[in-house]
N, C-alpha and C positions, 0 to 999 in steps of 0.2 A: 951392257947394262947390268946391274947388281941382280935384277931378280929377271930380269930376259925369260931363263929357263924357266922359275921357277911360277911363271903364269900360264905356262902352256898349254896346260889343259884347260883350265879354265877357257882361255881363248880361243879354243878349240872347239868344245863346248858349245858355249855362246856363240859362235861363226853360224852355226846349224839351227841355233833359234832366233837371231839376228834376219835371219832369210827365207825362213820357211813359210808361206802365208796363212794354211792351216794352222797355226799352233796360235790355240784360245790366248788370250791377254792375260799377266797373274798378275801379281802383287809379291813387294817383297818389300819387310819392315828393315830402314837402315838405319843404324845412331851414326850422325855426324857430329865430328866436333864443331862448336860454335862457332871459333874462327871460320868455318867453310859455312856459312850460312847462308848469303846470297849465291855464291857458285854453285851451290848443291841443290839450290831450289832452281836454279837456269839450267844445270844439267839434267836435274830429273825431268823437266817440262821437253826437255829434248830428247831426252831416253822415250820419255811417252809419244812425242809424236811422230819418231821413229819404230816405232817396236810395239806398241800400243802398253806393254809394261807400265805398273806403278809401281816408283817408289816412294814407300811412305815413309818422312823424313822424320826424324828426331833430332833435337839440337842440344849437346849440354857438355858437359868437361868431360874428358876423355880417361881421366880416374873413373871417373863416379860409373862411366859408361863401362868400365872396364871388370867393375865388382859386380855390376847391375848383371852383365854377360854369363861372371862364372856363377852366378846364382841364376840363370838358368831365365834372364828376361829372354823375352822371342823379340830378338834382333837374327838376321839372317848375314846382313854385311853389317862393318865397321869401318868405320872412317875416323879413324884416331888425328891428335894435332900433335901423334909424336911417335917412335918406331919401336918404344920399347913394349908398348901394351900390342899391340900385336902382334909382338916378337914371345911376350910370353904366353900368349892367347893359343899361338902355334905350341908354345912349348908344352902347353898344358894339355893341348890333344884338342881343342875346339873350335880349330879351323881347320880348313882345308889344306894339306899340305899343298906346299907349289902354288898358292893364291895369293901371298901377301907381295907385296910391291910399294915403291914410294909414288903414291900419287902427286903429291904438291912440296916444294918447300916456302913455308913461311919466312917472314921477314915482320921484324920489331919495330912498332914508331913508338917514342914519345911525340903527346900529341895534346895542345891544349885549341878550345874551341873560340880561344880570342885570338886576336892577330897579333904577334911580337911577342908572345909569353916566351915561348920555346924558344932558345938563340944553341940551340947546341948543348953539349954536356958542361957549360959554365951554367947553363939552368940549373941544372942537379946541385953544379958545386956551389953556388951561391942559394940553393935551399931559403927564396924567399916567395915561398908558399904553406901557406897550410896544411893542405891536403893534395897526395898523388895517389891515385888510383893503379890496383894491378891484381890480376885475380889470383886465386888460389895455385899458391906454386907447387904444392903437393898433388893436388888433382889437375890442374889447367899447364899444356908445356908450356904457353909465353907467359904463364906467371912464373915458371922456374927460370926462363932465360932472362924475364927481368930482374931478379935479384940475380942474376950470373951475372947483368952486364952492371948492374950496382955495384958488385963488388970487384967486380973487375976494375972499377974506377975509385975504388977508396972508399965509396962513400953510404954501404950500407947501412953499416951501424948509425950514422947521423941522419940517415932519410927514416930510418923505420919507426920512429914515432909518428911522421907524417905517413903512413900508410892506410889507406883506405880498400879491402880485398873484395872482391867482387868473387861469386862463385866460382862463374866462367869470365871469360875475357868479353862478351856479350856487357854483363853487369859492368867490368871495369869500365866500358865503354861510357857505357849510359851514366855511371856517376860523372864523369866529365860533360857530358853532351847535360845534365841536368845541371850543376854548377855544383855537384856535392864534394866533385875535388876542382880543383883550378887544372891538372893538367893527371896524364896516365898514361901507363903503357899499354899499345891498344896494336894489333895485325893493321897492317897494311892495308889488306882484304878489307878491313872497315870505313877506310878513307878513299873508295874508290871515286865518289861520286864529284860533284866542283868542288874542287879545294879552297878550303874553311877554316879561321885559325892560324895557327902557326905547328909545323910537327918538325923530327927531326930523325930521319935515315936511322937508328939505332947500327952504329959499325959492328959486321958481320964477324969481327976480330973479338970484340963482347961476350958472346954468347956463343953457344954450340949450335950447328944448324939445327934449325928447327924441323926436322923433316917427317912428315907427315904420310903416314903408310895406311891402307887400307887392308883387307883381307874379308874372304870367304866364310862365316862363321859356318861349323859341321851343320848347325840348323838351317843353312841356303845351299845344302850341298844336292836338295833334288827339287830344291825351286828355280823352275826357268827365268823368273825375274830377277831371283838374286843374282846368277849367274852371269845371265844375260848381260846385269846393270854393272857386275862388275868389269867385264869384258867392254862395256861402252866408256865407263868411267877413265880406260887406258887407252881409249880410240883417239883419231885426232881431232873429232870435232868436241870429247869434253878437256882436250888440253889446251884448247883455243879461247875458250872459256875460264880456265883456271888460269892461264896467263893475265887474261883481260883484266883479273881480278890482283892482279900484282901478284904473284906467286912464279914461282921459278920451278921449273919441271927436274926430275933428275937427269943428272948428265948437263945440265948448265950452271953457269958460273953466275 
């Protein structure tokens, strides 16, 4: 596994506050990205009634979470929807070394909330819609992999008038789901519940994986709950749950 070694301690750590029944309940503040918004609210209800820990959750793009960190907001963990911000979070000196890991990879739908809209990428190429939703590709990773997979197909320059940006992939969702575009690019993770509409697989050949890493911020480095949550986070009962939610674990295809 790519970061095997490099959770060890943490997991280590956490094994000993995981099981010990003396050790009071803490709290510990997390920024999760949007996309992970149901799984991280079903994992923390599970971290809690395991461990008595809270995590108290935050939700928003994983730019904005990532400025918000080095200016010194009190997050303790991060759950990026991408590998590069915690990759420089480590670089900068403000995580825990040996903490970061890929938690989940995401996956891209085009996804419209009428039935038949969506027939595949002859949708995009036949551009007869008004409005497509996708969130901010500079802060939000599936708003960067949506214009990846745009352009990958020829056709960004012609869709980007119809673009509608949402902050997070959260917003892109909701202008769909409210009728403010006819169809958007929206996670997986969003469409878990009775399929509604019409969506379309986004080929994994489009875009770059989306892979999505968590890490120890130095501010969760002598909080039992931070610690704790992230050593649960890599266990198998919160990968049971990030599967459930359509998301692919690392080391699967």
């Amino acid at each position: 596994m790519r970061y095997a070694k490099s959770i060890q301690l943490a997991v280590s750590i956490a094994t000993w506050v995981l099981t010990c029944s003396n050790v009071p309940a803490a709290q510990t503040n997390v920024a999760a990205a949007a996309n992970f918004t149901e799984p991280a609210k079903e994992i923390a209800a599970a971290f809690k009634a395991k461990t008595g820990h809270e995590a108290i959750l935050s939700f928003g793009a994983s730019g904005q979470f990532y400025t918000q960190i080095t200016q010194g907001a009190p997050f303790q963990v991060f759950l990026s929807a991408d590998d590069a911000r915690p990759k420089k979070l480590d670089d900068d000196g403000l995580a825990v070394p040996g903490s970061r890991f890929t938690y989940a990879i995401g996956k891209l739908v085009l996804w419209s909330k009428t039935p038949g809209v969506v027939k595949g990428e002859e949708t995009l190429k036949a551009a007869s819609f008004a409005k497509l939703s996708i969130c901010n590709p500079v802060a939000a990773p599936y708003g960067a992999a949506a214009v990846e997979a745009m352009k990958a197909l020829k056709l960004y320059e012609t869709l980007q008038p119809k673009l509608v940006e949402g902050a997070t992939i959260t917003q892109a969702y909701q202008f769909v789901e409210t009728g403010n575009a006819e169809l958007g690019f929206v996670a997986l993770s969003q469409l878990t519940g009775p399929e509604t509409g019409s969506r379309w697989m986004v080929p994994q050949e489009l875009y770059s994986p989306i892979r999505q890493d968590a890490v120890l911020l130095k501010a969760g480095a002598d909080n039992e709950a931070a610690v704790a949550f992230i050593a649960f986070l890599n266990g198998q009962e919160a990968r049971v749950i990030i599967q459930k939610y359509g998301y692919v674990l690392d080391g699967q295809s």
